[in-house]
Residue, then its C-alpha position, 0 to 999 in steps of 0.5 A: x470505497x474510498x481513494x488516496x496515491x499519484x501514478x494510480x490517481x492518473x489512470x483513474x482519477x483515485x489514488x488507491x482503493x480500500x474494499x472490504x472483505x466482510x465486516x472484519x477485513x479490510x484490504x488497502x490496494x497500494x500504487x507500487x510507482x508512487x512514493x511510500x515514503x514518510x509524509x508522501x500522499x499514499x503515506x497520509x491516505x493509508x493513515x487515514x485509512x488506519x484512523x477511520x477504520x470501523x470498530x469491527x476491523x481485525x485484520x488490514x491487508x497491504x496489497x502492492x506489486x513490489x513486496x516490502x520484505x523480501x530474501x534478497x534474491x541475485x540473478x533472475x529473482x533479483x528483479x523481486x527485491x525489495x526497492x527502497x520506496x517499499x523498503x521505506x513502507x515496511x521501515x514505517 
């Protein structure tokens, strides 16, 4: 298990958490409160993640609270749109 993203990072001492699902799945648990933006430490921590997947990775699943693409909702679903920090993570 490896870590890297800040909020999370303050309750545990990790910043995000990488298990895997077999040999062929691999799931990056991400901090919804923290920056997904460009060059933001959760950023560089899932590129690291990316870069130093085994070869027999197929599939990376991004496991957030918030979704980063959405049908925009209004009224009481409205609470579910997309924000601009996971906005920013699905633009990457």
């Amino acid at each position: 298990m490896t870590t890297g993203g800040p909020s999370f990072r303050k309750r545990t001492g990790s910043a995000g958490i990488c298990p895997r699902l077999g040999a062929k799945i691999v799931v990056l648990n991400l901090d919804s409160s923290s920056p997904l933006t460009l060059g933001s430490a959760q950023i560089k921590w899932v590129e690291q993640q990316l870069v130093n997947l085994r070869k027999p990775v197929r599939f990376v699943i991004f496991n957030l609270h918030h979704p980063p693409v959405a049908d925009i909702e209004s009224g009481d679903g409205a609470s579910h749109n997309p924000r601009p920090n996971e906005i920013a993570l699905a633009d990457y």
